[in-house]
Backbone as ProteinMPNN parsed JSONL, in Angstrom:
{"seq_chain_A": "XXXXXXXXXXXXXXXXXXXXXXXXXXXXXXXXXXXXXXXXXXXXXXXXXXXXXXXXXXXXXXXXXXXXXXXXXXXXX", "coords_chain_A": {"N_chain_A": [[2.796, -10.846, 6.456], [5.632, -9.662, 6.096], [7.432, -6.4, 5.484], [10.399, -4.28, 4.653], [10.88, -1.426, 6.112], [12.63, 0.723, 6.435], [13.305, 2.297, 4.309], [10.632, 3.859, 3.532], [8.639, 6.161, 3.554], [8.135, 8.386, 6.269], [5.621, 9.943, 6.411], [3.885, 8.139, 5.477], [4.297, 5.551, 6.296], [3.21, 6.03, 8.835], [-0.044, 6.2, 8.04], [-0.602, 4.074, 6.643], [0.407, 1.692, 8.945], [-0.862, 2.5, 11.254], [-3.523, 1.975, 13.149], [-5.636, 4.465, 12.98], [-4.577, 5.52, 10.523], [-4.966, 6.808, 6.91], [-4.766, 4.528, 5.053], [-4.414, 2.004, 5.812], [-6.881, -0.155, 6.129], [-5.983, -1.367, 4.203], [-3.348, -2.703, 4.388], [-4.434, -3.94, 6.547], [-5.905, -5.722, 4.638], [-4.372, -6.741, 2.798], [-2.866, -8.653, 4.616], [-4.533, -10.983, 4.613], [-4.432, -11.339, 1.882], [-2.903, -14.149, -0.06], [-2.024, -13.522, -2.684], [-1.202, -10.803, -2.766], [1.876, -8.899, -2.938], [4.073, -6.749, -1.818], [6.677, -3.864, -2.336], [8.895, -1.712, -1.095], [10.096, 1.328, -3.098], [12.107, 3.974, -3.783], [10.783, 5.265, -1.056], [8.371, 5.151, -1.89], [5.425, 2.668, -1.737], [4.685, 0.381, -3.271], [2.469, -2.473, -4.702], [1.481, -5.336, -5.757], [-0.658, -7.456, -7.028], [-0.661, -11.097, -8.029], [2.303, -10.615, -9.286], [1.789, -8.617, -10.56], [2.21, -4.803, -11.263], [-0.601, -3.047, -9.27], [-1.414, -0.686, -7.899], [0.366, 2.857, -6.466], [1.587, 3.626, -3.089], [1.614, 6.567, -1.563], [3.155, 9.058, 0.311], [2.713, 11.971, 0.422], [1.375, 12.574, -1.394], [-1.291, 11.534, -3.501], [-2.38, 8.463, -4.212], [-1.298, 6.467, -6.491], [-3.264, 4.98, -9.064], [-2.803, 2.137, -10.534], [-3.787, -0.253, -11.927], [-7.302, -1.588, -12.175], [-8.575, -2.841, -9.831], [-9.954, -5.009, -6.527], [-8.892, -4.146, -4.552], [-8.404, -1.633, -4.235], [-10.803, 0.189, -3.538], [-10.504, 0.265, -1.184], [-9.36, 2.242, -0.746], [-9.597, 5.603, 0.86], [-11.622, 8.299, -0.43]], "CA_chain_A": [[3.659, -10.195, 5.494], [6.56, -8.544, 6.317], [7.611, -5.461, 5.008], [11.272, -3.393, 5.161], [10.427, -0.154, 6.077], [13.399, 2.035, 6.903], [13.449, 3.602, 3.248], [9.588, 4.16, 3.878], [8.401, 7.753, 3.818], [7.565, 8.625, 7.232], [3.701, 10.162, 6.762], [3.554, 6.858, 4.778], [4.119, 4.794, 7.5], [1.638, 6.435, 9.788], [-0.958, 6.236, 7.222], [-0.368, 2.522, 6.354], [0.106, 1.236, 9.577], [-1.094, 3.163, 12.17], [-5.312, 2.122, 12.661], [-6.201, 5.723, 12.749], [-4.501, 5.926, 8.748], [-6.201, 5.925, 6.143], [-4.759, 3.179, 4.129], [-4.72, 0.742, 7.062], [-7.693, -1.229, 5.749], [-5.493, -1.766, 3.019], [-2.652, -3.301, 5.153], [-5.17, -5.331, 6.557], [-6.415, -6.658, 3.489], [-2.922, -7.368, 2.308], [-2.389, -9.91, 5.129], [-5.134, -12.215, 4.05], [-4.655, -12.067, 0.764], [-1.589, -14.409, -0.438], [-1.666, -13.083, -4.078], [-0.754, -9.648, -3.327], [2.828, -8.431, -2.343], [4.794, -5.064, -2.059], [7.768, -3.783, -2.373], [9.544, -0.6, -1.008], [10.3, 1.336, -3.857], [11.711, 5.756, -3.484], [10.363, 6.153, -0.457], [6.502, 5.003, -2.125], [5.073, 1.271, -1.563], [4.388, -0.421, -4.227], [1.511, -3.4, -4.442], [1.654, -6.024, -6.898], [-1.237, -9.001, -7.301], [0.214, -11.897, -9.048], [3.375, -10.506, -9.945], [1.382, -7.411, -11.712], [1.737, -3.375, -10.093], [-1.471, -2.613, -9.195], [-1.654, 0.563, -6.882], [1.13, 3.099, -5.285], [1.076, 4.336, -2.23], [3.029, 7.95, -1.115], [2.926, 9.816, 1.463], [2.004, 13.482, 0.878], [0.237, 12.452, -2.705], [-2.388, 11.103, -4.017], [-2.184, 7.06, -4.422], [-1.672, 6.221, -7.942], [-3.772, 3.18, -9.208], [-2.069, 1.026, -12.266], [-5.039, -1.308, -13.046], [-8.213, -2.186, -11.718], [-8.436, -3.927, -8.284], [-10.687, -4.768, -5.4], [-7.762, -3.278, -3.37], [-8.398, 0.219, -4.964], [-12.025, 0.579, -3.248], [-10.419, 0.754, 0.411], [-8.82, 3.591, -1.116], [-10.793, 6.862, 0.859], [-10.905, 9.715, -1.417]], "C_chain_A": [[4.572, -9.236, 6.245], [7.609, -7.614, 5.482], [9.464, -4.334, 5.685], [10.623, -2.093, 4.63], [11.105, 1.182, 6.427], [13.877, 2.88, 5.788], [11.637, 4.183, 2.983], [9.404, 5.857, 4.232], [7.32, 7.394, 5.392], [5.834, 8.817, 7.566], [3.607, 8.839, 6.053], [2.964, 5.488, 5.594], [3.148, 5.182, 8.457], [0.28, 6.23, 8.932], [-1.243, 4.702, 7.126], [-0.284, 1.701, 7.779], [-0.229, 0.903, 11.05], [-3.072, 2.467, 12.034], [-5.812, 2.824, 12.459], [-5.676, 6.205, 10.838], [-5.084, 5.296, 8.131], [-5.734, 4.821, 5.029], [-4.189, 1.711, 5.191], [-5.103, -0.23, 7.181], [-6.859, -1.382, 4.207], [-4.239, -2.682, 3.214], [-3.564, -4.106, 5.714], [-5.266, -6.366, 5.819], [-5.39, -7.77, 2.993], [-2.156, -8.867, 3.64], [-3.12, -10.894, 5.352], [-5.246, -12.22, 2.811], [-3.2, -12.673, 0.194], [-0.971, -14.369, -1.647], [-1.135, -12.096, -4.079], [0.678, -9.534, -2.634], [2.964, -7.147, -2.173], [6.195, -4.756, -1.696], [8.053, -2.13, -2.177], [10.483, 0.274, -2.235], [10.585, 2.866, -4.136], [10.805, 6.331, -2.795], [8.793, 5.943, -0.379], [6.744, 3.367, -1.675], [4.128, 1.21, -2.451], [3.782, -1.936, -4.619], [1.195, -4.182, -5.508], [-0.046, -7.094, -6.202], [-0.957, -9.662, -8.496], [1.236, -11.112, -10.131], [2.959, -8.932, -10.968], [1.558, -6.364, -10.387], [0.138, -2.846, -10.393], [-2.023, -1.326, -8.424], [0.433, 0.782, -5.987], [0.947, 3.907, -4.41], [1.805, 5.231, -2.142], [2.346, 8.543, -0.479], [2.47, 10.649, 1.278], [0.978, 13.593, -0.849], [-0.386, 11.931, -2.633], [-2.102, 9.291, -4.865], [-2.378, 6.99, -6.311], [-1.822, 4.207, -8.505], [-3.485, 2.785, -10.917], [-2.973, 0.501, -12.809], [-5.419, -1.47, -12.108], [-8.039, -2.919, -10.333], [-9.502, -4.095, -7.09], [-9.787, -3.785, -4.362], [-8.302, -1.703, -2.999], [-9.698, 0.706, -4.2], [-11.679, 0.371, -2.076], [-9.609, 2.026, 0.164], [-10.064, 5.137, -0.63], [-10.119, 8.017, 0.23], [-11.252, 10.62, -0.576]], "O_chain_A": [[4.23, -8.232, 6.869], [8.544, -8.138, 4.876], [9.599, -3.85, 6.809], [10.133, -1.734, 3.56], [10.593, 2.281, 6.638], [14.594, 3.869, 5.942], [11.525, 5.028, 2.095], [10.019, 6.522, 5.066], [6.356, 6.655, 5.595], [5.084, 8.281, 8.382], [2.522, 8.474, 6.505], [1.944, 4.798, 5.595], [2.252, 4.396, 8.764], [-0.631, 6.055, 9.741], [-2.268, 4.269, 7.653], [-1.137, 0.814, 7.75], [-0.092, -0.091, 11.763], [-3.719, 2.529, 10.989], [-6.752, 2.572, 11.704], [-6.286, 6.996, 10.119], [-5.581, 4.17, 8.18], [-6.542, 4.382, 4.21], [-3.637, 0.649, 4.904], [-4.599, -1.166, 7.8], [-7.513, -1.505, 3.172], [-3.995, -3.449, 2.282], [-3.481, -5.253, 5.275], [-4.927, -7.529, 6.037], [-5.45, -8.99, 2.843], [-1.262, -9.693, 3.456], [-2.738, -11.767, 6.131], [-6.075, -12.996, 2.335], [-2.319, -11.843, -0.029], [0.128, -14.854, -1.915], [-0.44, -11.877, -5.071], [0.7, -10.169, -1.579], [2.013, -6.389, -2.366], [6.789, -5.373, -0.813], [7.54, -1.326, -2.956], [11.647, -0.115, -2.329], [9.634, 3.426, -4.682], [10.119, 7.3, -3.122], [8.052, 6.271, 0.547], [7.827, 2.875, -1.358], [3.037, 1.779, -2.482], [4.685, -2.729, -4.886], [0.504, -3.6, -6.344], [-0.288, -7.27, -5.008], [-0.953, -9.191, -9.633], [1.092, -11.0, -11.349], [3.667, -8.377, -11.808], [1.323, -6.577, -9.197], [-0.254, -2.365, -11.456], [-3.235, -1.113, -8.479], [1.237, 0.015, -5.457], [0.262, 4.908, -4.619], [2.915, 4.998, -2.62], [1.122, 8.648, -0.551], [1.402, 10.667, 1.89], [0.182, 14.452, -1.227], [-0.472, 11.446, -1.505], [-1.658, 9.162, -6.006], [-3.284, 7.352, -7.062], [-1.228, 3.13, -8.457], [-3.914, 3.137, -12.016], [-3.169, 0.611, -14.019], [-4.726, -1.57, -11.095], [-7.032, -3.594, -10.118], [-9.914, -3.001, -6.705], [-10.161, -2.891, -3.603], [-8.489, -1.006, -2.001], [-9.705, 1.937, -4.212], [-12.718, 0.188, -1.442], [-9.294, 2.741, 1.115], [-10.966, 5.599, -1.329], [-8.992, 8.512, 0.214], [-10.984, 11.801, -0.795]]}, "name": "protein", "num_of_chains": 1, "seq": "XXXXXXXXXXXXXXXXXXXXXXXXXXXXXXXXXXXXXXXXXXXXXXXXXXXXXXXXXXXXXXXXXXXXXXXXXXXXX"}
């Protein structure tokens, strides 16, 4: 999966796809599974499975989860 990332919030990007961030195992995940996408979206990233938003990510907040997901449980609180 490839991802444009130059409207990407900076701590975002370190977080996401840096191994030491913590949503990393979530970028993992996302490149074996071929249901989910995402889309760059103000700066947040935004994570669809089948065409639904299911989780966003942002940088200096707190991930906000849309509906239900295995995704959501690599989420460390």
């Amino acid at each position: 999966m490839t991802i444009d990332t130059t409207n990407l919030c900076s701590h975002l990007q370190k977080k996401l796809f840096e191994p030491e961030g913590i949503y990393y195992p979530i970028w993992q995940a996302m490149q074996n599974d071929e249901k989910l996408t995402a889309v760059v979206h103000s700066r947040q990233f935004h994570i669809y499975r089948n065409g639904k938003k299911i989780l966003i990510l942002v940088g200096k907040a707190q991930p906000k989860i849309i509906r239900e997901d295995k995704l959501n449980e690599l989420i460390t609180k």
